[in-house]
Structures are given as structure tokens and as C-alpha cells.
C-alpha positions as CSV (number, residue, x, y, z in Angstrom):
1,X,0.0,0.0,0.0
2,X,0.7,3.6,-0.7
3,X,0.0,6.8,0.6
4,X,-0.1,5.9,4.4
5,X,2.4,7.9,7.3
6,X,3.2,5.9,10.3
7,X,3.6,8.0,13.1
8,X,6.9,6.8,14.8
9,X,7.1,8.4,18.6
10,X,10.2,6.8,20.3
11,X,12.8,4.3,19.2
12,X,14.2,2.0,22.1
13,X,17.3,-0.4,21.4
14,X,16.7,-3.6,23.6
15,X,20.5,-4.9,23.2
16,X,19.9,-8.2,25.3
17,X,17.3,-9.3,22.9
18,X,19.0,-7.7,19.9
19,X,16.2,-5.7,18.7
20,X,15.2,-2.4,17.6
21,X,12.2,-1.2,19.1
22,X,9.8,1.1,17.8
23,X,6.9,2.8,19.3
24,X,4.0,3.9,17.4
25,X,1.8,6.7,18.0
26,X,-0.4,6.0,21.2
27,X,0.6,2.7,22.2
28,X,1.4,1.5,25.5
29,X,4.1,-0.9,26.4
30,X,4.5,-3.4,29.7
31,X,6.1,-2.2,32.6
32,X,9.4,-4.0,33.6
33,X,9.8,-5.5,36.7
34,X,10.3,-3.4,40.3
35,X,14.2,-2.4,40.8
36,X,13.0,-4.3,44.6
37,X,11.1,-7.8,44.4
38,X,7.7,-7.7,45.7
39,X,8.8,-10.7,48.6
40,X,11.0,-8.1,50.4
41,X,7.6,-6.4,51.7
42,X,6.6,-9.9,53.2
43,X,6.3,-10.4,56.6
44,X,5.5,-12.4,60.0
45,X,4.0,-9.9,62.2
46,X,4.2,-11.0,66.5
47,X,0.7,-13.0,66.1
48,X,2.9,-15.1,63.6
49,X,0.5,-13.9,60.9
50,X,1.7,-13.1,57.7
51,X,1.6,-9.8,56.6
52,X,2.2,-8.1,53.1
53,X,0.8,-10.3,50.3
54,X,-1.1,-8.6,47.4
């Protein structure tokens, strides 16, 4: 096809994977994961209860 304009926002290089990324117009991408895993925030409080899950 001819006669069509992609709007191209943002270009992300993802050298692990070994590809070029490229974000279009309004799309969204995943999150990543937290810099601090979500198990650090779990607990046993003094009733021996735990304390901290989702």
C-alpha cells in the first residue's frame, strides 16, 4: 500500500534481545519489573500472621 504515514514516537534499542524497538503513535508498552522484588515487603508480624501479600 501507498500513501499511508506511520507515526513513529520513540525508538528503544533492547540490546539483550537484539532488537530495535519502535513505538507507534499511542501505544502503551509493559512495565518491567520493580528495581526491589515484591517478597522483600513480606512479613510475620508477632501473632505469627503473615503480613504483606497482594
Amino acid at each position: 500500500p501507498t500513501g499511508h504515514t506511520v507515526p513513529v514516537r520513540e525508538v528503544r534499542l533492547a540490546a539483550g534481545a537484539g532488537f530495535v524497538v519502535i513505538i507507534c503513535g499511542e501505544i502503551m508498552t509493559m512495565p518491567g519489573l520493580p528495581k526491589a522484588p515484591s517478597s522483600e515487603k513480606i512479613f510475620l508480624n508477632e501473632e505469627g500472621q503473615i503480613e504483606g501479600l497482594f
